[in-house]
LUMDREN-336667 format. One record per residue (C-alpha): residue in one letter; x, y, z. Coordinates in nm, 3 decimals, padded with zeros to 5 digits. Example, Ala and Ser with C-alpha at 12.3 -4.5 7.8 and 13.67 -1.06 7.14 Angstrom:
! residues 2
A:01.230:-00.450:00.780;
S:01.367:-00.106:00.714;
END
This chain:
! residues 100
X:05.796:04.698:25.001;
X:05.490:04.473:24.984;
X:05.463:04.108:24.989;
X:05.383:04.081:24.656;
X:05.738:04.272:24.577;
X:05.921:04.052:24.848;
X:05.816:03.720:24.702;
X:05.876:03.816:24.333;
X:06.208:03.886:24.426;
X:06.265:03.572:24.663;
X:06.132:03.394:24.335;
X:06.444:03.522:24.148;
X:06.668:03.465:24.417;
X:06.598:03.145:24.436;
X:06.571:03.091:24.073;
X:06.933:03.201:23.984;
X:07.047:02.978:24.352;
X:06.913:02.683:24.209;
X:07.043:02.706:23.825;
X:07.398:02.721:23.958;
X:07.355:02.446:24.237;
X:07.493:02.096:24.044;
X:07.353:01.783:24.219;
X:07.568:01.613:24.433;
X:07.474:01.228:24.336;
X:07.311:01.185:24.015;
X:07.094:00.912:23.933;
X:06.842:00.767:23.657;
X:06.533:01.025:23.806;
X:06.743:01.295:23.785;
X:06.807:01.382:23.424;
X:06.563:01.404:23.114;
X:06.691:01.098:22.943;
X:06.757:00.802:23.182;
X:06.856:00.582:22.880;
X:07.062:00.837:22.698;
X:07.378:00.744:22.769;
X:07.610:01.023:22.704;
X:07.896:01.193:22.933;
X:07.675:01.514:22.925;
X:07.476:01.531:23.241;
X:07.119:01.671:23.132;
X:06.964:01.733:23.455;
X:06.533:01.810:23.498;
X:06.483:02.181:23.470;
X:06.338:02.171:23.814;
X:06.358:01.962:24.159;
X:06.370:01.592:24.075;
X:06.742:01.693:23.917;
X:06.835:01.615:24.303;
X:06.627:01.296:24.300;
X:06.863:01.029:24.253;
X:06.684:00.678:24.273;
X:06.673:00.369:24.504;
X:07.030:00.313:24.644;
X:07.140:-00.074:24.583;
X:07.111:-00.134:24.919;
X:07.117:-00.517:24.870;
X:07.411:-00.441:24.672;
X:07.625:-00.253:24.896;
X:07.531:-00.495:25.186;
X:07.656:-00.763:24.993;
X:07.956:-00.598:24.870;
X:08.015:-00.534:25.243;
X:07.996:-00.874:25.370;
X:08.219:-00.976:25.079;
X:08.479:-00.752:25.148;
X:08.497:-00.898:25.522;
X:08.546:-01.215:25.397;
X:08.803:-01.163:25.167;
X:08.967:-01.000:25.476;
X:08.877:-01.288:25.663;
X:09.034:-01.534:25.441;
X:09.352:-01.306:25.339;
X:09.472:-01.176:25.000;
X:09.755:-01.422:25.000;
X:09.544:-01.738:25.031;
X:09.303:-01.619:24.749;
X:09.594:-01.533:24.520;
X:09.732:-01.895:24.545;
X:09.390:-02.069:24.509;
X:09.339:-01.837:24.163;
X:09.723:-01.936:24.069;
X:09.700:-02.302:24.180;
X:09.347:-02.265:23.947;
X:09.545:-02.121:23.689;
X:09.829:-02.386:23.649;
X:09.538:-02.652:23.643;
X:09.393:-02.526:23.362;
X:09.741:-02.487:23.175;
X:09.821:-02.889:23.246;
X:09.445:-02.984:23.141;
X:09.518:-02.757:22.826;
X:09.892:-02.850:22.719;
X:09.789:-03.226:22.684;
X:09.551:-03.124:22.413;
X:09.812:-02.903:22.228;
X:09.729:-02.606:22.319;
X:09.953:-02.355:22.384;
X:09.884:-02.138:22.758;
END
């Protein structure tokens, strides 16, 4: 077998690998459309399918450091500042005849 014969068929190999291999993470530069906003994945016929895009890393840093707080603070307190918020709005409300 030559090397003309090997690659050819490495070509196909690699070919079939790659239709059947579904991208992990899936992100605005990998499909055709980025603003088509369907349920139906169409992923790039060729390599950028597996090119996903800038992470939010600002994003998930903050989410991070948001999540330690609310740790920090403790669900309970945080539920009784949003109730305590909640029955102030209802007595500012009722005065005016409205019903909560």
């Amino acid at each position: 077998m030559d090397a003309r014969t090997s690659r050819n068929r490495l070509r196909r190999v690699l070919r079939r690998a790659f239709e059947r291999i579904k991208p992990r993470i899936v992100g605005w530069l990998s499909v055709n459309d980025a603003f088509a906003f369907h349920r139906v994945l169409d992923f790039l016929p060729d390599a950028k399918r597996f090119e996903p895009g800038t992470e939010n890393g600002a994003g998930i840093f903050g989410l991070a450091k948001r999540l330690e707080e609310i740790d920090s603070i403790g669900m309970e307190k945080i539920e009784s500042y949003v109730m305590e918020l909640g029955a102030r709005i209802r007595r500012r409300l009722n005065p005016q005849g409205t019903k909560s």
